[in-house]
C-alpha positions as MATLAB code, in Angstrom:
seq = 'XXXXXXXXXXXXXXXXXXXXXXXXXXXXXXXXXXXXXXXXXXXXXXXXXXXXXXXXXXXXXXXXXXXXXXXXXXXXXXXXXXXXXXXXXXXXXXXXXXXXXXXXXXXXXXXXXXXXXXXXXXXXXXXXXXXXXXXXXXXXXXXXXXXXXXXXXXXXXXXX';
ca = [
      57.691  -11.641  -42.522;
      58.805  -13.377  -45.310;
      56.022  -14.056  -48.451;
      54.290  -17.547  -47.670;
      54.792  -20.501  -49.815;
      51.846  -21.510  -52.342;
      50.598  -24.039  -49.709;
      50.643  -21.656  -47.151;
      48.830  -19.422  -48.789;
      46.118  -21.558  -49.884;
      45.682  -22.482  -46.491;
      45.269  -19.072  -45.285;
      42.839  -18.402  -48.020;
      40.857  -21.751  -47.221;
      40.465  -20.594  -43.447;
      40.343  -16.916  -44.359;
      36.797  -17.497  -42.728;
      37.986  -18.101  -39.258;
      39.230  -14.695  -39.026;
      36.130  -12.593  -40.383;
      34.093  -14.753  -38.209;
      36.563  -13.795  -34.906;
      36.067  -10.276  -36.354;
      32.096  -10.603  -36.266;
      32.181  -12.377  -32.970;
      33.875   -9.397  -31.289;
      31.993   -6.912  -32.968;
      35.460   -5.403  -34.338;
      35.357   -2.819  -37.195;
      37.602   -3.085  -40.279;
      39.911   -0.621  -38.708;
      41.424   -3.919  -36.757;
      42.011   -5.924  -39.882;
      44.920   -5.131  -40.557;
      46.456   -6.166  -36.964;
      44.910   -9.268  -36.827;
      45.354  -10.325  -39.858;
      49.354  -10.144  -39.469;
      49.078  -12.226  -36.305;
      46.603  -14.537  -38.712;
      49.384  -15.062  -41.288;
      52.140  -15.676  -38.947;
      49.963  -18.514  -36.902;
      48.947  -20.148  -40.561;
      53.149  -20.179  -41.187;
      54.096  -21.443  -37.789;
      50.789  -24.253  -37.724;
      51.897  -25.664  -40.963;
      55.206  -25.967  -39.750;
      55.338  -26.623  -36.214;
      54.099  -30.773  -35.927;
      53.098  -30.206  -32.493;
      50.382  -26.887  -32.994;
      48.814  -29.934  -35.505;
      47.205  -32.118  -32.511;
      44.761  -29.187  -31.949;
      42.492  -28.246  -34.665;
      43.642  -24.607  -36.533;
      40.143  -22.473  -35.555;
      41.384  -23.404  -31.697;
      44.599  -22.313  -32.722;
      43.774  -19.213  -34.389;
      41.518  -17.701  -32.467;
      43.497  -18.327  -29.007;
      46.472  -15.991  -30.844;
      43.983  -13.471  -32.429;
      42.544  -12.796  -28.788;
      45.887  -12.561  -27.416;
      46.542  -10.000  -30.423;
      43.339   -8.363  -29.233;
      44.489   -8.644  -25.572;
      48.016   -7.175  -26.378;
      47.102   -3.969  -28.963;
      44.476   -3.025  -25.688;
      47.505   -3.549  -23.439;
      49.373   -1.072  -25.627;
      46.549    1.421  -25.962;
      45.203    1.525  -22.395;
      48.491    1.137  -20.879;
      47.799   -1.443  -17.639;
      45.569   -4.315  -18.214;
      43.411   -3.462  -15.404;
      41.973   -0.987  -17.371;
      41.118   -2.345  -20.180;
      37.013   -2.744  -20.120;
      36.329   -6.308  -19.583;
      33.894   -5.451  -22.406;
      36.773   -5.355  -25.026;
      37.202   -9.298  -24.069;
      33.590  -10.293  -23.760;
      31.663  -10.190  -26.631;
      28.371  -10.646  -24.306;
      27.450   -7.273  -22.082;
      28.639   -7.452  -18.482;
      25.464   -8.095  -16.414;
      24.167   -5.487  -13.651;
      26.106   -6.603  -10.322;
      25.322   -5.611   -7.121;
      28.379   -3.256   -5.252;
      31.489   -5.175   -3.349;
      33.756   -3.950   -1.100;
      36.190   -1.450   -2.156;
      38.890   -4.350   -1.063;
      37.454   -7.044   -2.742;
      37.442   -4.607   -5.694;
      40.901   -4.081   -5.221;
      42.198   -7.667   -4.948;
      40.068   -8.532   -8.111;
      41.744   -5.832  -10.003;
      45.013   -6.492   -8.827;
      44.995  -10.005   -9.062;
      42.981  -11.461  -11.644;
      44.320  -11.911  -15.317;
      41.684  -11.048  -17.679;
      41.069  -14.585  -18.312;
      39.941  -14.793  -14.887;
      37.752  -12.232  -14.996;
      36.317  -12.742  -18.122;
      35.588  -16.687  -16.877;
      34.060  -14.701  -13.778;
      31.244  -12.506  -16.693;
      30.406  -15.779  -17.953;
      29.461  -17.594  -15.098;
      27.768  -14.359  -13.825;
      25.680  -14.655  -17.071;
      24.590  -18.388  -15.910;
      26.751  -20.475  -18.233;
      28.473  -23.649  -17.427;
      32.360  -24.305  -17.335;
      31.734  -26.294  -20.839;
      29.769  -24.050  -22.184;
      32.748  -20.762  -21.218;
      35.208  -23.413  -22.460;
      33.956  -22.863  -25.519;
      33.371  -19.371  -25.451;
      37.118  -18.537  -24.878;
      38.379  -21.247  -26.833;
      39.910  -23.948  -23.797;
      39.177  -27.136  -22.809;
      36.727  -27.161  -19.717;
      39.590  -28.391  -17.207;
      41.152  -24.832  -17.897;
      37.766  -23.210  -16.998;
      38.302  -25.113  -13.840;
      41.794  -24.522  -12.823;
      40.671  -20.661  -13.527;
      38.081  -20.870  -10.867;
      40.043  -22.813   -8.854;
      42.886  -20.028   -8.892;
      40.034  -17.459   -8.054;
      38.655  -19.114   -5.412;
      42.321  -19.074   -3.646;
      42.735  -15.299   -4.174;
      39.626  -14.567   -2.894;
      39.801  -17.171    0.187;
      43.109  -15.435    0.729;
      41.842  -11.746    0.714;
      39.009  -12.953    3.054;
      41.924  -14.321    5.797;
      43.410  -11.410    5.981;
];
């Protein structure tokens, strides 16, 4: 990466906040500075010059890459995403569910993203599609086309 341009750099310093607070959010130890800080830099280069990223403001920005950073280094240090603990995505405890199916089990493993699944915590925990919007940084119509993508696996697995 090449060394940012005084502008840039003032605006990384200006927002440094956005990261600590994505940091403190997750509960995530210094240890993962370093990694998301990179990915931090790079998205402060490519908002200031990329027009188009402007439209949105830069926390919804930022913190959609640093989770995808997140989502990625637990990709490469679990190995399949299915294993990753849906903890490591949702700063709020899984609540206590009662058993499914082994096959239901499977098709949710196989076939929900984490997004998915993480949309499916939330709502488990009683909030609203606004109010997970905002948790994982979408608008709510995203929260809804999630759902709406569940609700056809599942109505699928149930055909068959």
């Amino acid at each position: 990466m090449k060394p940012l341009t005084p502008e840039q750099q003032a605006f990384a310093e200006e927002h440094h906040g956005l990261l600590l607070d994505f940091m403190a959010k997750h509960s995530l130890g210094d240890d993962y500075y370093d990694l998301l800080a990179n990915r931090y830099l790079k998205v402060v280069v490519r908002y200031l010059s990329e027009e188009a990223l402007r439209k949105y403001s830069f926390s919804t920005v930022v913190w959609y890459h640093l989770r995808s950073e997140l989502s990625n280094y637990a990709r490469d240090q679990v190995g399949k995403p299915q294993e990753i603990p849906i903890e490591f995505y949702c700063e709020i405890p899984a609540p206590e569910i009662a058993p499914i199916d082994d096959g239901l089990w499977r098709v949710v493993e196989d076939n929900l993203t984490y997004k998915q699944f993480e949309a499916i915590q939330f709502r488990n925990q009683g909030y609203t599609n606004r109010e997970i919007a905002e948790l994982c940084g979408v608008g709510r119509k995203a929260i809804e086309k999630r759902f709406a993508r569940i609700r056809k696996i599942l109505s699928d697995y149930k055909e068959n």
